[in-house]
N, C-alpha and C positions, 0 to 999 in steps of 0.2 A: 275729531277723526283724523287718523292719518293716510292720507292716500297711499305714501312711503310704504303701506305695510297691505297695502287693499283696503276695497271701501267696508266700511262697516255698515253699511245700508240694507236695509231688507229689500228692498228694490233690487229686481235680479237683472240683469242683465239681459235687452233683448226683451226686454217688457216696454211697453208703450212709453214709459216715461223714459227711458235711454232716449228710444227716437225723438220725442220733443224736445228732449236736450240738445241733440244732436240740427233739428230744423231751428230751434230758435238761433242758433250758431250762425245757421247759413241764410238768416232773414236780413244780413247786407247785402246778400247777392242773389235776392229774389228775384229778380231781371232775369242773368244767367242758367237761375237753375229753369226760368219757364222756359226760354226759350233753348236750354239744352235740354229738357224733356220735349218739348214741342215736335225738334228734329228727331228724339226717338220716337216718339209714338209715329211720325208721318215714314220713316225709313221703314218701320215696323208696318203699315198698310202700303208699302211698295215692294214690300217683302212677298207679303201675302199675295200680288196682284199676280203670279207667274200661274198657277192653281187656276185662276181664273180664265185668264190667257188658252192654256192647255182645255181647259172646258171648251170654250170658244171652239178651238181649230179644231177639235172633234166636235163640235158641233154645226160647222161648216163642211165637213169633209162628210160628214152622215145627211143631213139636211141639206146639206146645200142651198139651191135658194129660196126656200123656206127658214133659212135660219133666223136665232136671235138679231146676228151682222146685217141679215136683208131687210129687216125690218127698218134699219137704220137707213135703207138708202142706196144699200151697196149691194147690188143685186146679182153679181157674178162673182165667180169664187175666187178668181183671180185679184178681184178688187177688195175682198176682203179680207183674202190673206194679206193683200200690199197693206190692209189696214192693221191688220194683225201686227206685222211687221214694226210701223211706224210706233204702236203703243209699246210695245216691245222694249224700243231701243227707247222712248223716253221713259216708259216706269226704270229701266235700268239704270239710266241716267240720273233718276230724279233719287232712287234709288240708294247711288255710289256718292252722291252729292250729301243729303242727308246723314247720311252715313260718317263722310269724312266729317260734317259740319257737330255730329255730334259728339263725334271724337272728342274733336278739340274742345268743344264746350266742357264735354264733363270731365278729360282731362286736364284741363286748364285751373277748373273750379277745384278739385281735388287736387293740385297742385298749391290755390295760393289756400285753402284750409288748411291743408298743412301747416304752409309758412305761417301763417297767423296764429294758429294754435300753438306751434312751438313758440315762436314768439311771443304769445301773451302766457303760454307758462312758465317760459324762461322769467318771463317781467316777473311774473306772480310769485316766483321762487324766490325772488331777488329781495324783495318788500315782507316776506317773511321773515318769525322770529329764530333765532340762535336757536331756541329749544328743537323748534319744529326741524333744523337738521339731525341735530343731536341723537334725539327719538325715530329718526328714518336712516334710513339707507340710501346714500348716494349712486350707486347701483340700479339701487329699484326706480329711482326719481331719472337715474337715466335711462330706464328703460320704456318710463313713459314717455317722455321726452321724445324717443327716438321709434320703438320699435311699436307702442301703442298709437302713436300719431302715425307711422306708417300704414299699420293695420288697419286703421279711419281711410288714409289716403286710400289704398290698393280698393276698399267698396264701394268710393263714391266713382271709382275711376272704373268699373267693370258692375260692379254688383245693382246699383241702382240704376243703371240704363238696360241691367237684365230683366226686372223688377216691373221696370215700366213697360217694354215690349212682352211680355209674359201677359200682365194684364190687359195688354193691347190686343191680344192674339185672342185672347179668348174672349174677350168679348167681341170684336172683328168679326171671327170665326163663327162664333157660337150663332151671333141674331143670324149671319148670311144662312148658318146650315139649318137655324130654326124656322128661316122664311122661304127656302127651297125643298126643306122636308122633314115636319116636324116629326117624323119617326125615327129617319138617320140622326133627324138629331139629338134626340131622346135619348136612343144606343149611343152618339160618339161622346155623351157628358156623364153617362152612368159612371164611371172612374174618378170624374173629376173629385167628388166627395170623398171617393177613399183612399186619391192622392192628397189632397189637401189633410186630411185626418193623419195619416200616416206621416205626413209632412211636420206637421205640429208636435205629434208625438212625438218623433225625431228628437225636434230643437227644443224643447222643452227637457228633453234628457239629455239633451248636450249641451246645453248651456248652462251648467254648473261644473262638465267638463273640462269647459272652454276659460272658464273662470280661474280653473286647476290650471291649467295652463299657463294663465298671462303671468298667476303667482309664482309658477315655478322660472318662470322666464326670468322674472325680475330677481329671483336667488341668484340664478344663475350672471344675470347683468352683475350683480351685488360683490359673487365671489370671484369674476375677473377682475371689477375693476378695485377691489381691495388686493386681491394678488399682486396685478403693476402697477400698483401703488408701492408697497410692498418689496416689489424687488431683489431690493438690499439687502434684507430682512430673509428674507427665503433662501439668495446664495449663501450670506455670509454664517448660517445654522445649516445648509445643504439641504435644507428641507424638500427639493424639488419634489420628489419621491411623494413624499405624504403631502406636497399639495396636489402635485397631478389624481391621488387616487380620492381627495375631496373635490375638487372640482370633477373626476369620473361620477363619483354619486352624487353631483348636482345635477352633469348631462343627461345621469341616466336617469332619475327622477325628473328631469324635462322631457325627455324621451317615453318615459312611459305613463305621463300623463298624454300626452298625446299620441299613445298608443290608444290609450284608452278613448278618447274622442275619435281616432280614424275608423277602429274598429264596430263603433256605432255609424257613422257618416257614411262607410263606405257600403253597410249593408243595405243604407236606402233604393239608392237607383236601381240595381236590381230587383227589389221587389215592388216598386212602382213602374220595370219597363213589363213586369207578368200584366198587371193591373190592364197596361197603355195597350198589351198585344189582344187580350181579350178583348179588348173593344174595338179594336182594329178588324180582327177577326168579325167579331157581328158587323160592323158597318157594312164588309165586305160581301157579306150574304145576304143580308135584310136591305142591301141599296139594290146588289147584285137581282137580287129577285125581284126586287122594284119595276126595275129597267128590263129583265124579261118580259115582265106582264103588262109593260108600256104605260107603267102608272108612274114612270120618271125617264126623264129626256135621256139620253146616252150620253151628250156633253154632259146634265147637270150631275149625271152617275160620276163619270171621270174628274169633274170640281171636286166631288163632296171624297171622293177617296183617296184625290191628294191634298184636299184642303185638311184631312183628319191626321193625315201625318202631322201636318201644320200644326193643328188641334193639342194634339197629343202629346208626339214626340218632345217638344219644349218644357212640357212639365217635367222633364229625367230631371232636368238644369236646376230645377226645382231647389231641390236637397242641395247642390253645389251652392246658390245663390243665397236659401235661407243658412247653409252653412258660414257661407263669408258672413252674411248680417249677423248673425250672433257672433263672432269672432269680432266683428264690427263695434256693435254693442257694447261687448266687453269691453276694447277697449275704450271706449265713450265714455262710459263711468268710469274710467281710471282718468283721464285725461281731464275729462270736466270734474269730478271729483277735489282733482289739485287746484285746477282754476278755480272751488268754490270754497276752497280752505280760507278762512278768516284769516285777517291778517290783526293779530293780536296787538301788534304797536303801531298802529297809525300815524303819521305826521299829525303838527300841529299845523295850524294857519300865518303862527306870527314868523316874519321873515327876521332874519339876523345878517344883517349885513357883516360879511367880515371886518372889513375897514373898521367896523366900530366897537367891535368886540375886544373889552378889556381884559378878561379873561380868568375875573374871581367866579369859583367852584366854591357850594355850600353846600354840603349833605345835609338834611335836614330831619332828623326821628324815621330812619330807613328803614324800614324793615324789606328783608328778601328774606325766599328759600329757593331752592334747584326742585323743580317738580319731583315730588315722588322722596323730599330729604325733611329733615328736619331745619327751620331757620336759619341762614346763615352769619344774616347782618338782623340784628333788635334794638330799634332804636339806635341808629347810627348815626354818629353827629362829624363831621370833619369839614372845617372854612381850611380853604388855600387861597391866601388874599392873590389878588391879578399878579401876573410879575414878579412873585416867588418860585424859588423851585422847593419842592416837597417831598422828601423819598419816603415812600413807605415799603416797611420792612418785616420779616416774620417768616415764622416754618410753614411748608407746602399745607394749604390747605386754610391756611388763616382767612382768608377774603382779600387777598392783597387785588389777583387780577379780577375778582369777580368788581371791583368798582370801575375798572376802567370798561368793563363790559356794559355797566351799569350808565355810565357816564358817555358811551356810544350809541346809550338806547336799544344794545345786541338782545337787551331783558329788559323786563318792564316788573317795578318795584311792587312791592303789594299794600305798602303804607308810607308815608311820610313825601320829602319831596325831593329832587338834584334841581340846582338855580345855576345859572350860568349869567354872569352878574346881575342878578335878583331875579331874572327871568326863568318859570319854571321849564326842562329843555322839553318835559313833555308838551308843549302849546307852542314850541320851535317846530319850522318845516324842518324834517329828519334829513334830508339833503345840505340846509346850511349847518346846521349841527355838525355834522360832521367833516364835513368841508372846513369850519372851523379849530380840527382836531386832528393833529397828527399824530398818529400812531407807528411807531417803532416796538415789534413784540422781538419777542425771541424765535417763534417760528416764522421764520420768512420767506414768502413764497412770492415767486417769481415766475412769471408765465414765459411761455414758450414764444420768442421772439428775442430781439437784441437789446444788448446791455444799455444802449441808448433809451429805445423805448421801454424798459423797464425804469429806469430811471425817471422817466419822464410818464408812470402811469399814475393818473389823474390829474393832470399839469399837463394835459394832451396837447395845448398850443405853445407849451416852452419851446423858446430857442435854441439851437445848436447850441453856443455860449451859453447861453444857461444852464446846458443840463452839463457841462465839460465845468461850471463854476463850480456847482453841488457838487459834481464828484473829486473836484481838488478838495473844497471846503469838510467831505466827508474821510477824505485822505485816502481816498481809492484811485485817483487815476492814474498812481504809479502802476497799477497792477493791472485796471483798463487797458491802458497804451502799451502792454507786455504783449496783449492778447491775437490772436494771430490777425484780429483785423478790427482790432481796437473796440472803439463803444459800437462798432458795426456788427463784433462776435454776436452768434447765437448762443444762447446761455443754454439752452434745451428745454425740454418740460420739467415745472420747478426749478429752473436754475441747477440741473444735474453735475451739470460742467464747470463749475464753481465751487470752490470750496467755501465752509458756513461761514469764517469769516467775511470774504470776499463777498457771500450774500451779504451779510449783513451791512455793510458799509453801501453795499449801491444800497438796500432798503433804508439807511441815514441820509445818505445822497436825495436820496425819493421824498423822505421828510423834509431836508432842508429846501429841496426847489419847491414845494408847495407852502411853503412859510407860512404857517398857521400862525394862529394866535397863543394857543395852546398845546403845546407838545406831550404823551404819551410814552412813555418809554419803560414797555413792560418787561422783563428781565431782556435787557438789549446784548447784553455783555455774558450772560449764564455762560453760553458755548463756545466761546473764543478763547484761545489761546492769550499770556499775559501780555505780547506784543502786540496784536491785533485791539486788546481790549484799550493798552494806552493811548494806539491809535484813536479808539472812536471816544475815549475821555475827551481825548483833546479835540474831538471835531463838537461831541454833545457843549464843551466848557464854552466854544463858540453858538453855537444853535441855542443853548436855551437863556442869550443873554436879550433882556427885553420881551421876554414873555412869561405866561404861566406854563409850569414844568412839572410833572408829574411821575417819579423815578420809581418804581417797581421793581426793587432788586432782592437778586438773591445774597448776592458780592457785596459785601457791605459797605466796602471801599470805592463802590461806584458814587454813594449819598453821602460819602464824611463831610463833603464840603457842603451839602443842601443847606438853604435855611430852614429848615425844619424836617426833623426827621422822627416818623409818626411808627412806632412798631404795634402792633397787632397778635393777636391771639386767635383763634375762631372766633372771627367777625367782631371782635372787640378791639378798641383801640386801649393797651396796656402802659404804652408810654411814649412820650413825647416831647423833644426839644431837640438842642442843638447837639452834635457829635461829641466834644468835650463831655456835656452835661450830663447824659447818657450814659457815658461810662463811668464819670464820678457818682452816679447812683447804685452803683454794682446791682442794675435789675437786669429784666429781661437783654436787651440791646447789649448790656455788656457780658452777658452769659454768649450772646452767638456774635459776640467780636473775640472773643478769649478764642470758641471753638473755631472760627474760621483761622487765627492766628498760629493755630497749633499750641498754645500754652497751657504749662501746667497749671496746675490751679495754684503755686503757693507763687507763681510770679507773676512780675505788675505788668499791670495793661499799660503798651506801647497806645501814647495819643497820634 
């Protein structure tokens, strides 16, 4: 399953099993959440305690000293009102106390579930395989990320401290009004049933609404952040026009799913405040006639009809509150969903120090395919002894870079084995694996920060001097120290402000301060200019001396000097030796030396 695309679950969202998901989440912080429920349910019975209060002082002011207060002791009305008073100011107290205390609780708590959720998705994303980006949408994976993990935050932070005081109130409410008259209270619960039923029906029809929703969100995440992506791509074709009016019909297919969700949501509270007013109404006559007939106190009359607003009124919130929890829900299954994605290539257990890494590669009877293709590699056999360099060579499409993908563990083969000297690398922790492998591609991206620390990303503790040696040795810091403020420039997002060569030599730079054992260099030179490219020859002719080398070109002239140079066909190796030998075979290799050369076919190959 892909989350990238929605869950594919029959489990709907907002059904019982979301919430479990969602509490076994928060069973680190069982502490927090009792005692931030604790403070709602006790703010929520100091809530209720003014109804009471109000009963009271009409029950003083009519009885006087016969009242409930005299029976206590307080025999004059002045003393009972002062008593009055003193409860007064502590339930407010106790109250505004509560209250703040459980603020903080459950915004705190829904503060660090957040963080931890993004965080452990962000992990989760990271330990996934190549495919599983491939097959998703970066878009949509940011939009769990960001706007489904908000969605989570914004209910634990309002919705479940509504959730709790709701069921505090009614049952609070309900024993006090069932044990002062069980007929008022009979009338003030007659609605509750066909609030509660009209409430379900609700969310049960909106929660496949809500679901339209989170999907069209994530389109919408999907076709911005491939637009500024893009950029370049859209000025330099003028396309603005016909992107603005695709992204209008992804806003308005966001928009009018959650038309369609408001338009159900909003017609609840009014037809449960009809519900709340009829029964307001009877309390008000069947209490009201009560207390004519002297068959209920005048205070306990004035309790029970404002303790019924209490009662009541709070269910409107109802529809609001189970609205955010299914909007909650939803996204809960999208979020955990990704955190429960398999991680198809696993680490192994056995450590590889680098220090010891000699840095012989054997393919071993490989078979791969790209999900959803036909095979690529059948039975694929290629030894690069330690300490040689290796170009391989061939037309787009042969398997040149799917082995260094292969060879990173970015895929996971479907038969045979990769040894990295004798060692299979799948039974390698995937961390020293590639820490042992440096990679120079052709696309080089560069994060948003300074030329310094791009140079120095993964090699996080190099020194100033080191990373100013890598950039002489990559023969960039003539072009560094041009810059309006040296390795200190910000380069932009991706290295905007950089031209590709200039990427590419800090991305050589970056290779060389991390001094692998085994260098990677998938078409390094494709998009450079012929100045730029004899630049990074001569920085690669230094970097890949004393290791295993690995040359992936398109340029055929980047491998004439290789010791060994392997050409390829779909996923087949076709031929194989040294540059000379190659071309004195007039095979494949010297078919795409002639066409890179420009030469006719009746003249001779320049060695």
């Amino acid at each position: 399953m892909n989350p990238a695309r929605g869950s594919d679950r029959t489990v709907r969202p907002g059904s019982p099993s979301g919430l479990r998901r969602l509490l076994r989440r928060l069973v680190p912080h069982r502490r927090q959440v009792v005692l931030a429920a604790t403070c709602s349910v006790l703010n929520k019975l100091f809530d209720l305690a003014p109804p009471v209060l109000i009963g009271l002082a009409v029950d003083v002011v009519v009885r006087q000293r016969t009242s409930w207060l005299a029976a206590l002791g307080f025999s004059t009305v002045p003393s009972q009102l002062t008593l009055l008073a003193v409860l007064s100011f502590l339930i407010w107290s106790a109250e505004s106390l509560f209250e703040y205390l459980y603020a903080l609780l459950w915004r705190n708590l829904a503060q660090t579930v957040q963080h931890e959720l993004r965080l452990d998705g962000y992990d989760h994303l990271q330990r996934l395989e190549m495919a599983f980006f491939e097959a998703g949408s970066s878009g949509r994976l940011l939009a769990i990320l960001n706007d489904d993990i908000n969605q989570l935050e914004r209910f634990l932070d309002h919705g479940a401290n509504e959730l709790l005081q709701l069921i505090t109130t009614v049952v609070a409410v309900g024993g006090a009004m069932a044990w002062l008259s069980p007929t008022v209270a009979g009338v003030a619960f007659l609605p509750i049933p066909v609030i509660l039923w009209g409430s379900l029906r609700f969310q049960n029809r909106l929660a496949p609404r809500y679901r339209e929703v989170r999907e069209r969100a994530g389109d919408l995440a999907s076709q911005l952040t491939n637009n500024l992506g893009g950029m370049l791509t859209i000025k330099s074709y003028a396309a603005e026009a016909w992107e603005l009016e695709r992204l209008r019909q992804q806003s308005d297919a966001y928009r009018r799913s959650n038309r369609r969700a408001i338009r159900l949501s909003a017609a609840f509270i009014p037809l449960i405040r009809f519900a709340i007013l009829f029964a307001f109404l009877a309390i008000l006559v069947v209490g009201g006639l009560q207390a004519w007939q002297g068959a209920l106190a005048v205070g306990t009359y004035s309790f029970l009809v404002y303790i019924t607003q209490r009662l009541l009124w709070p269910l409107t919130t109802l529809g609001r509150t189970l609205d955010d929890y299914q909007r909650a829900m939803a996204s809960t299954h999208r979020v955990l969903d990704l955190l429960d994605t398999p991680i198809a290539l696993p680490g192994g257990d056995t450590p590889l120090p680098i220090g010891m890494v000699e840095g012989e590669i054997r393919f071993e009877g490989v078979r791969f395919a790209y999900e959803g293709r036909d095979p690529l590699l059948v039975n694929f056999n290629l030894t690069i002894p330690a300490g040689s360099t290796v170009g391989i060579v061939g037309a787009t499409g042969s398997g040149k870079s799917t082995l260094v993908k292969l060879l990173l563990r970015l895929y996971g083969i479907q038969a045979g084995r990769i040894l990295l000297d004798g060692q299979p690398i799948d039974g390698l922790r995937l961390g020293d694996l590639r820490r042992a492998i440096g990679l120079v591609s052709q696309e080089v991206f560069l994060f948003h920060g300074t030329v310094a620390e791009n140079i120095a990303y993964g090699s996080f503790e190099a020194s100033r001097a080191s990373i100013e040696r890598a950039a002489r040795l990559a023969e960039a810091s003539g072009f560094i120290e041009a810059l309006p403020h040296g390795y200190d420039t910000v380069v932009g997002e991706r290295g905007q402000r950089l031209s590709g060569g200039q990427r590419q030599r800090i991305a050589l730079a970056r290779a060389i301060l991390k001094d692998p054992p085994v260098l990677v260099l998938d078409e390094a030179t494709a998009a450079v200019d012929n100045e730029t490219e004899a630049a990074i020859q001569r920085s690669l002719d230094r970097l890949t001396a004393d290791r295993t080398t690995l040359v992936i070109a398109h340029r055929l002239s980047t491998v004439r000097h290789a010791d060994r140079i392997v050409v390829m066909d779909h996923g087949r190796i076709v031929e194989s030796g040294l540059h000379e030998e190659l071309l004195a075979r007039a095979g494949a290799y010297a078919a795409l030396w002639r066409v890179q050369a420009g030469l006719r076919p009746e003249e001779a190959l320049p060695l």
